[in-house]
Each structure stands twice: as structure tokens, then as C-alpha cells.
C-alpha positions as CSV (number, residue, x, y, z in Angstrom):
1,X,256.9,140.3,163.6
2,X,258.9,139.8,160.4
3,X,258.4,136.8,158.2
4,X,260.3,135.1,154.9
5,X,261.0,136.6,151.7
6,X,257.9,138.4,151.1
7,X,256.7,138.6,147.0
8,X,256.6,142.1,145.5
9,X,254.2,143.1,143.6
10,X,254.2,145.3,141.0
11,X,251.2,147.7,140.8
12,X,250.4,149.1,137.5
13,X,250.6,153.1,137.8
14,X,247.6,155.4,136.8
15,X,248.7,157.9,133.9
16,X,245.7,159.9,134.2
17,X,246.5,161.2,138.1
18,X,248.3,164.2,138.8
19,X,251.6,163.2,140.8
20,X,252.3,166.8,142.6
21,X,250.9,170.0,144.4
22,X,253.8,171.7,142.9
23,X,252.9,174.6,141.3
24,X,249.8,174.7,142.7
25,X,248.3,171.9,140.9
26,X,245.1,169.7,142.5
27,X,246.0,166.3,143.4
28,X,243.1,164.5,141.4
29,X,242.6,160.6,141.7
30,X,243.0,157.9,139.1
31,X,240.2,156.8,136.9
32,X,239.5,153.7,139.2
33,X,239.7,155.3,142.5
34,X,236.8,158.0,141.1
35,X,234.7,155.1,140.2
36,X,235.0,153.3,143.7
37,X,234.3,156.8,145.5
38,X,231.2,157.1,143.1
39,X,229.8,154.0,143.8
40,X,230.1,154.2,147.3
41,X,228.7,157.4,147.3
42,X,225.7,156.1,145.8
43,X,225.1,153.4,147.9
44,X,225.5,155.7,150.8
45,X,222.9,157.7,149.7
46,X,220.6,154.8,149.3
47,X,221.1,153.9,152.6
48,X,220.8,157.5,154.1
49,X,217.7,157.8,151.9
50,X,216.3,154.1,153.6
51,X,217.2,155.9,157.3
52,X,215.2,158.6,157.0
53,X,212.2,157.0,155.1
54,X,212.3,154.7,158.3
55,X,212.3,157.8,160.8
56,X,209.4,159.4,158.3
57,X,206.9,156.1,159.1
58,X,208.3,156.1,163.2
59,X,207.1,159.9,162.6
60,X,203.9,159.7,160.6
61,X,202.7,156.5,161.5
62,X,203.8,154.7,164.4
63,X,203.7,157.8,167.0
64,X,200.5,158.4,166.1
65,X,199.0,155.4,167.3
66,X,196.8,155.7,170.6
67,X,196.8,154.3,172.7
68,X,200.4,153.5,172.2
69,X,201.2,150.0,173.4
70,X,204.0,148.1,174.5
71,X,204.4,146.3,170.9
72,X,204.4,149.6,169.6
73,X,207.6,150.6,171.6
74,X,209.6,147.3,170.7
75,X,208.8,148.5,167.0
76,X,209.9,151.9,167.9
77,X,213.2,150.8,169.4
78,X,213.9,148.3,166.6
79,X,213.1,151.1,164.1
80,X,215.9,153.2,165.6
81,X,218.5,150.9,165.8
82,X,217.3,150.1,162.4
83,X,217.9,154.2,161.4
84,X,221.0,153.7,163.4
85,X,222.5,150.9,161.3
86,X,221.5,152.6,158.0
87,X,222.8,156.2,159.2
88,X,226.5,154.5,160.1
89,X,227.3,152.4,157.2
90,X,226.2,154.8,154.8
91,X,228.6,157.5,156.9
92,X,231.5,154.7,156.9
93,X,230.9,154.1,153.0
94,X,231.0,157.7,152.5
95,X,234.1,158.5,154.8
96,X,235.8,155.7,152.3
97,X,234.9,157.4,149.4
98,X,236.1,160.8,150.3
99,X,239.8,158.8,151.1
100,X,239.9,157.8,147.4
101,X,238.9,161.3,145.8
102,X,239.2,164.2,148.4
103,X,237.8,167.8,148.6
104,X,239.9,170.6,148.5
105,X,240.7,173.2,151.7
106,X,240.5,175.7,148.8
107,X,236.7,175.9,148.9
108,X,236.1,175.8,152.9
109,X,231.7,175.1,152.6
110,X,232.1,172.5,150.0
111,X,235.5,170.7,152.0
112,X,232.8,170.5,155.2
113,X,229.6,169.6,154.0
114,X,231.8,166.9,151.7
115,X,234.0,165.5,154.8
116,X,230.8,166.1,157.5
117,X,228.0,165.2,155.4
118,X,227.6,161.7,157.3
119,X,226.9,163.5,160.4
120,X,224.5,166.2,158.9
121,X,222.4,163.4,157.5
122,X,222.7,161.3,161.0
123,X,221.4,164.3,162.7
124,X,218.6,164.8,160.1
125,X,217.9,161.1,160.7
126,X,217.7,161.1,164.3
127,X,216.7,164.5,165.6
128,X,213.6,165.1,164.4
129,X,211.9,162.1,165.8
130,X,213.5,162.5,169.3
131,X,212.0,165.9,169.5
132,X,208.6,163.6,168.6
133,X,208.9,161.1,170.7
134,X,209.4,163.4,174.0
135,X,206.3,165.6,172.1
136,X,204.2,162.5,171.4
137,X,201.4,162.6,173.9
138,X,199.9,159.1,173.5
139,X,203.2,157.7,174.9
140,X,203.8,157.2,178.8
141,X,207.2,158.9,180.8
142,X,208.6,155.2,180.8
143,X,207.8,154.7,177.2
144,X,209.0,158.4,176.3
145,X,212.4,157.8,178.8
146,X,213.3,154.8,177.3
147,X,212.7,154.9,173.6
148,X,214.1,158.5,173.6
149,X,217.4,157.5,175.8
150,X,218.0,154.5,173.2
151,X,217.4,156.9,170.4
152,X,219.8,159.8,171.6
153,X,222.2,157.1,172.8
154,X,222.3,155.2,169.5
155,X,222.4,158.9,167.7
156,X,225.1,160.0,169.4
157,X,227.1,157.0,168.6
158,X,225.9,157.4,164.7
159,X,227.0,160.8,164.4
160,X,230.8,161.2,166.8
161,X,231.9,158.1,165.6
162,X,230.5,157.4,162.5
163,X,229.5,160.1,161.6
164,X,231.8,163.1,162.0
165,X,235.4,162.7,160.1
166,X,237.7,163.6,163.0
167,X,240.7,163.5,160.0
168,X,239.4,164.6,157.3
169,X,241.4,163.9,153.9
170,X,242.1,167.1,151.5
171,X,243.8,166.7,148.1
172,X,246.3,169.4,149.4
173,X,247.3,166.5,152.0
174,X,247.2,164.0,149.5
175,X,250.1,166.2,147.5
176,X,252.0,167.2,150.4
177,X,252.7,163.7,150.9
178,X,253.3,163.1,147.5
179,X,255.8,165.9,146.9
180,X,257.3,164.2,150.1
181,X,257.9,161.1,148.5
182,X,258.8,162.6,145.9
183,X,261.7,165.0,147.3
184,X,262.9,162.1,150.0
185,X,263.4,159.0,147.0
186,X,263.5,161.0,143.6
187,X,260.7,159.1,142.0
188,X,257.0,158.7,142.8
189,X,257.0,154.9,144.4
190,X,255.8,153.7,147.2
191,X,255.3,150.2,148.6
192,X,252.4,149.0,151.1
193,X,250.4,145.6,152.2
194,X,247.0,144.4,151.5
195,X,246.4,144.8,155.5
196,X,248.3,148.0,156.4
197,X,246.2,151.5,156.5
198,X,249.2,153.7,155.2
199,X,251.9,153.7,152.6
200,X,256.0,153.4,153.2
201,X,258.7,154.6,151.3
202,X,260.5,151.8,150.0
203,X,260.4,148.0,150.0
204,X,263.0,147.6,153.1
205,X,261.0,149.4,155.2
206,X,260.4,147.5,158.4
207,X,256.3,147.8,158.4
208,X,255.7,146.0,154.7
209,X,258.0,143.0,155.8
210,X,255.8,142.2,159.0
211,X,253.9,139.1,158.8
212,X,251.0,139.5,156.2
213,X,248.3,137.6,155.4
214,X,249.1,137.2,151.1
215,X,252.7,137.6,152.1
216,X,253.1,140.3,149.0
217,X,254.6,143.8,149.2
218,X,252.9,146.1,146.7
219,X,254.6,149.0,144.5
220,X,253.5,151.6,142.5
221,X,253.1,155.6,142.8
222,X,251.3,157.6,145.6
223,X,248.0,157.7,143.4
224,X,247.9,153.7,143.5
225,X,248.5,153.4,147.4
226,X,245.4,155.6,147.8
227,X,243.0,153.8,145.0
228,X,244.6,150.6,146.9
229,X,242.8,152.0,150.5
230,X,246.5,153.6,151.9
231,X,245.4,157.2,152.2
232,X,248.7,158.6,153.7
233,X,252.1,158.1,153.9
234,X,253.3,156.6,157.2
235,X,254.4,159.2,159.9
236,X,257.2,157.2,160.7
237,X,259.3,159.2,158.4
238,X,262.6,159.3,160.4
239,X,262.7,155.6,160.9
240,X,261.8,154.7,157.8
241,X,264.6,157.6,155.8
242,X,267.2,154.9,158.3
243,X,266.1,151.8,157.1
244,X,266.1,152.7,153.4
245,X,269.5,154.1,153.0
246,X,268.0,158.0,152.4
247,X,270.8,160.6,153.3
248,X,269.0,162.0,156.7
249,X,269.9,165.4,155.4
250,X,266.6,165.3,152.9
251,X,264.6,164.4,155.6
252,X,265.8,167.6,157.5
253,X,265.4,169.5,154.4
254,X,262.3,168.7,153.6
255,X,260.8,169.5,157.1
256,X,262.2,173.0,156.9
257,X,260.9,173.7,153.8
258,X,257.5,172.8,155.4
259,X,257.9,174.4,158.2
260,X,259.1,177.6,156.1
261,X,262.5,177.1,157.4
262,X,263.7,177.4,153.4
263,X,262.4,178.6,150.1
């Protein structure tokens, strides 16, 4: 739904990124994106760090207890979901920091473990003390059948949804749609909104004047749109070359050249 005369917003652009693939050149992010990934990073690993500390005491201490009671069970399932929690926000944290400064395809190990790492932890933070809770011999089959089902249920979720990056960035994808930007409008700006996941190509297009919370359209290069959260451009390409007077013809172009239709 479109609204009024919406406020543009001028973001200041980050000298210190590289604008462009071309030439084979890394797509690296600004100064303040960096700083954001690190910090979330770091509080990822705190909370990844917590998780498996609390699956170390469920380990160690708590399934060793015999007889194992019925209080012990409501502390092991609160324990998990606990683990569960930690495991995902630290995985959601980290997903956000690789969208702000990406791996590259280049080096295949490091662009997995970076983009899966969430998952790998998750696992390290859950399997273990399944495996010891269907080994633990002080626990009943109802204990063992429901504490384990909670724990592979609430694992599973942790890791294929949190966990595992189903789209994982790369800074060869970040310059692709750079260079895209770049060949459609002759300049590296971009406009996007404080509630939008993706950035557009100009300030007509149809997606930044839909109703918005701040009512502000915001401009500035590729490299800003990502530190701003926007870690794509939008896939609605054709539409968009339409509504902001691009000659079509680029748009054709610049798919063949992709496609290895030109040189």
C-alpha cells in the first residue's frame, strides 16, 4: 500500500568499501558493518559457550544422579530448552553477522564452517547428551522417551532452522549485485526502508514508497544497504528497470553477460 510523500534520506557512503568484483577484486565491508559482525560474533560465542557449559552439568552432574527422580527430569527438560534457546540466538546473531561481512566461495572449508558454524556448534550442544540420556541407566523408558524426544525435537529445530544457513551470503554475491547496480543505473546508489529486507534501485521504485513505519526512503551505495541490514538487491529486477525509467535493453544485457551470453 503506498502512502504520502515519503522523506529521503541521505545515507552517508563508506569510502573504505570496495564498490566492485570487477577485476576480480573482494567485496569487503565498511568499517561499521565489520564492527557490528564482530560484536555479534562475540556475543554468539558467549552464548554458544553458555549452551554447552549447560549440556556439560546435564552431562556430568545431573544424569548421574540415582535414583533419578521426577524433579530431576523437569530440570533435565528445562536444561534443554535452556541449551535450545542459547544454541539459536547465538546461530541467528551469527547468521547476521556473516550478512554484514561475508566469506568468500574462493576458499570452500572456511565459506562452510563460517556460513554452517551455528549448526556445528547446535549439534555439539545437543548430541552428546542425547546419546547420554538414552545411555544413562538410572533413568526409566518414560523418563529416557520423554526427555530424549523433547531434546531431539527441540535439536532439530535448533539446528534446520536456526541453525543451518539455507542462503548463505558470499562476498562474490555481494559484488555481483553491486556490479549490477552498477551496469543498470551508472553509479553505485541504491535506496531501501528501515523495514524492508532488500535493496531497490532507485527512489521510484514501487517497494520503498509502501507504507513505512518512519515514512523515510534511504540512499546511499550498495555497501551502506548491507551495513543498514539489506543484504541483496531485490529480485524484482524487471519491474523495477520499468518503474525507474532504465532502457530495458541493459537489463537484457546484463543477464547475458551473466549468463555468458556476451563478453
Amino acid at each position: 500500500m503506498a502512502q504520502g510523500k515519503k522523506k529521503v534520506v541521505r545515507v552517508e557512503s563508506a569510502p573504505d568499501a570496495e564498490t566492485s568484483s570487477e577485476n576480480g577484486r573482494a567485496w569487503t565491508p565498511t568499517a561499521d558493518s565489520k564492527s557490528k559482525a564482530v560484536r555479534f560474533r562475540i556475543i554468539a560465542a558467549v552464548l554458544w559457550v553458555v549452551a554447552i557449559g549447560t549440556e556439560a552439568f546435564a552431562i556430568f552432574w545431573l544424569l548421574r544422579q540415582s535414583p533419578f527422580e521426577t524433579w530431576h527430569l523437569i530440570l533435565l527438560i528445562g536444561l534443554i530448552v535452556v541449551i535450545g534457546v542459547l544454541a539459536s540466538v547465538g546461530s541467528w546473531l551469527w547468521k547476521k553477522a556473516n550478512r554484514l561481512d561475508p566469506a568468500s566461495k574462493k576458499d570452500k572449508f572456511r565459506f562452510f564452517v563460517q556460513n554452517q558454524l551455528g549448526a556445528i556448534v547446535t549439534i555439539l550442544a545437543f548430541l552428546p547428551l542425547i546419546i547420554m540420556i538414552f545411555l544413562n541407566k538410572d533413568m526409566d523408558g518414560k523418563q529416557k522417551g520423554i526427555a530424549g524426544g523433547i531434546a531431539i525435537v527441540i535439536g532439530l529445530v535448533a539446528v534446520l532452522v536456526f541453525g543451518v544457513d539455507w542462503n548463505a551470503p558470499s562476498q562474490e554475491a555481494y559484488a555481483q549485485d553491486t556490479d549490477a547496480v552498477v551496469f543498470l543505473t551508472g553509479a553505485d546508489e541504491v535506496t531501501w526502508t528501515k523495514s524492508g529486507n532488500v535493496y531497490h534501485l532507485c527512489q521510484e521504485a514501487s517497494d520503498v514508497n509502501r507504507e513505512s513505519k518512519d515514512g523515510q526512503i534511504y540512499v546511499g551505495s550498495t555497501h551502506d544497504a548491507v551495513a543498514a541490514g539489506k543484504s541483496r538487491l531485490t529480485k524484482k529486477l524487471a519491474q523495477e528497470v520499468k518503474e525507474c525509467g532504465i532502457d530495458p535493453q541493459k537489463l537484457a544485457d546484463w543477464e547475458a553477460q551473466q549468463s555468458g551470453g556476451t563478453e
